[in-house]
C-alpha positions as CSV (number, residue, x, y, z in Angstrom):
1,X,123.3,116.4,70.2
2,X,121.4,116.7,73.5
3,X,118.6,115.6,71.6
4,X,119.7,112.1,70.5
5,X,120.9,112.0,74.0
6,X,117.6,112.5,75.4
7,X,116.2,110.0,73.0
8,X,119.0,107.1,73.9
9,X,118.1,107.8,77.1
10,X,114.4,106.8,76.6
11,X,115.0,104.3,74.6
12,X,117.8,102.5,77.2
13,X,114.7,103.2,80.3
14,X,112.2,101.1,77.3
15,X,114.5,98.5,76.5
16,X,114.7,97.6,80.1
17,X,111.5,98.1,81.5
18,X,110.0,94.3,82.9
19,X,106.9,95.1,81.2
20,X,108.2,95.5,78.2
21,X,109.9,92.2,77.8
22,X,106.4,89.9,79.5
23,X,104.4,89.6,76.0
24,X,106.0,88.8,73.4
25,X,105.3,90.1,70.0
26,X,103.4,86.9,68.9
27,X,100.9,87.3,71.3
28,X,99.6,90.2,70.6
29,X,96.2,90.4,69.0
30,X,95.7,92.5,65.6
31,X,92.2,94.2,67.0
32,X,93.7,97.0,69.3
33,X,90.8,96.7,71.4
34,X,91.0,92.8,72.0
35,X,94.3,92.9,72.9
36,X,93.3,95.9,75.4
37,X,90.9,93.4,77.3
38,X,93.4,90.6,77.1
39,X,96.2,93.1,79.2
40,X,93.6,94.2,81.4
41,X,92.7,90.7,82.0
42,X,96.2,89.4,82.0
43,X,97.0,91.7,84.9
44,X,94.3,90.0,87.3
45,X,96.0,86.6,86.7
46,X,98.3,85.0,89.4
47,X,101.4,83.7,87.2
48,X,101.1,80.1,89.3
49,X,104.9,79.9,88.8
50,X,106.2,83.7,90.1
51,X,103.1,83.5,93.0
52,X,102.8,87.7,93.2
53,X,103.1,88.4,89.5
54,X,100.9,89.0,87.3
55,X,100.9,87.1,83.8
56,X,101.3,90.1,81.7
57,X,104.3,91.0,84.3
58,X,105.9,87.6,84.2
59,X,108.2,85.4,81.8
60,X,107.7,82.4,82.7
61,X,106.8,79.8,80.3
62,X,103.4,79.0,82.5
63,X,102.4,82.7,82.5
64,X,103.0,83.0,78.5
65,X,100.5,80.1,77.8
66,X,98.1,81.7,80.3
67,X,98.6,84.8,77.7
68,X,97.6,82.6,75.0
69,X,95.0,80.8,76.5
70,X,93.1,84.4,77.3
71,X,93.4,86.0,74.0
72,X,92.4,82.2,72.3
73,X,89.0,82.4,74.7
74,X,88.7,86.4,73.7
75,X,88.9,85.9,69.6
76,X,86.3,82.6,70.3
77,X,84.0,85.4,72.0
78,X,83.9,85.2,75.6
79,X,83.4,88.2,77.6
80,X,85.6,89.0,80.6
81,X,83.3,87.2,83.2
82,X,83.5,84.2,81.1
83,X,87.1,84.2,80.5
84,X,88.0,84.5,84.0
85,X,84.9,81.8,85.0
86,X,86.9,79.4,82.8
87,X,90.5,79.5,84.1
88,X,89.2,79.5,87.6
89,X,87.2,76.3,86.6
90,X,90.6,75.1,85.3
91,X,93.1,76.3,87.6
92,X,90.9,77.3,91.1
93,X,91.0,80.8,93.0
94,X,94.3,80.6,93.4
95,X,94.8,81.7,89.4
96,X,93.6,85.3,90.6
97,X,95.6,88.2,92.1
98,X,92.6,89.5,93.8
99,X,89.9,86.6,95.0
100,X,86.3,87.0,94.7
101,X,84.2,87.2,97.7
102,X,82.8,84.0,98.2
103,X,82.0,81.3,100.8
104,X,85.5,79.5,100.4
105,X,87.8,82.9,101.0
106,X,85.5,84.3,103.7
107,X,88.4,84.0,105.8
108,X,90.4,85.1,103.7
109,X,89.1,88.3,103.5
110,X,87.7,88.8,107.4
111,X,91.0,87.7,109.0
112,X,93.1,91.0,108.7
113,X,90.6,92.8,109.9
114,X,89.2,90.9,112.3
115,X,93.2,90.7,113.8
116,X,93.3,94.3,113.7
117,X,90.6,94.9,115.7
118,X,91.4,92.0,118.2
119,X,94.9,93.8,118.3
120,X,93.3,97.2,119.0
121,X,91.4,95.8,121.9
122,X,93.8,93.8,123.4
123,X,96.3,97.0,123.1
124,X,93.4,98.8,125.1
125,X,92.5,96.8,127.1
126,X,96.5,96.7,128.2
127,X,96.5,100.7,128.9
128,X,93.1,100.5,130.6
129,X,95.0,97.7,132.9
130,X,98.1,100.2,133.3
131,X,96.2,103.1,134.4
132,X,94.3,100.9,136.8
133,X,97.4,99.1,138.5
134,X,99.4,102.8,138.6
135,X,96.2,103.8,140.2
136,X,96.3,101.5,143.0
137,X,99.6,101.2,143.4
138,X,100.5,104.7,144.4
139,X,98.4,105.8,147.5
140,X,98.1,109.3,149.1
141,X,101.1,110.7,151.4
142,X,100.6,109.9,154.8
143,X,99.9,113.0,157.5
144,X,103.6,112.8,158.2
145,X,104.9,112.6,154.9
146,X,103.0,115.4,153.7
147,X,104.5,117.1,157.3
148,X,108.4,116.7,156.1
149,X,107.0,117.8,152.4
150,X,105.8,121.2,153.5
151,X,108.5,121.6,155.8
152,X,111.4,121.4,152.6
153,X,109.2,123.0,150.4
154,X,109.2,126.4,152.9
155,X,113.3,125.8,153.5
156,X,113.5,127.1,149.8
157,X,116.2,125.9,147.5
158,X,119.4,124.7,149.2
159,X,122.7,126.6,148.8
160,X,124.9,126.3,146.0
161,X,127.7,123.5,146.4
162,X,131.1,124.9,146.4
């Protein structure tokens, strides 16, 4: 019993997995190692519909034909490179969840670092400021001051309130 439990269990946590449900039987290829290559590849793929999804992770109808259109250029014998050269000839950089290095997403790729460091030196440059301004701002006690000082300090602790 606690076995066919167990296995209704795994079988509920399959059935709705997300992943799961993305390719559809039809698109599978029969050469296990084609259809490898084609998930592998399907997960660099922007689905242009869903925006942060991958095509093997989405549904949409878009995404699907993506699906097809990669494991149609694998079977005619493209390599990965070449596959992925020929939807981003089709569809631009935007088709890929991770951009390639180039000229046109130079900024792209500099910006969040380049606003981390200009946070981190404007944040130092703040505390630098602080210490500065608190410096200045609070000058030595006068002769007089430093008189009364002395004079409470050798009083000792005052008595107890009642």
């Amino acid at each position: 019993m606690r076995r066919l439990l167990s296995a209704a269990i795994l079988l509920l946590a399959l059935a709705i997995s997300p992943a799961v449900h993305a390719v559809q039987p039809d698109e599978i290829m029969a050469d296990p190692a084609k259809e490898a290559r084609a998930r592998n590849l399907s997960r660099e793929l922007r689905c242009m519909v869903c925006q942060n999804q991958s095509i093997d992770d989405s549904e949409a109808p878009l995404a699907r034909d993506l699906r097809l259109l990669v494991r149609e250029r694998i079977a005619a014998g493209d390599n990965d490179n070449q596959v992925i050269d020929f939807l981003v000839a089709r569809y631009g950089q935007f088709v890929l969840l991770k951009p390639r290095f180039e000229r046109e997403t130079l900024l792209l790729w500099l910006l969040p670092p380049l606003v981390l460091l200009g946070g981190g030196l404007a944040l130092w440059l703040q505390v630098r400021r602080r210490g500065r301004r608190a410096g200045a701002s609070a000058p030595g006690l006068s002769a007089e001051e430093e008189a009364r000082l002395a004079a409470l300090m050798s009083a000792g602790p005052p008595p107890p309130a009642a």
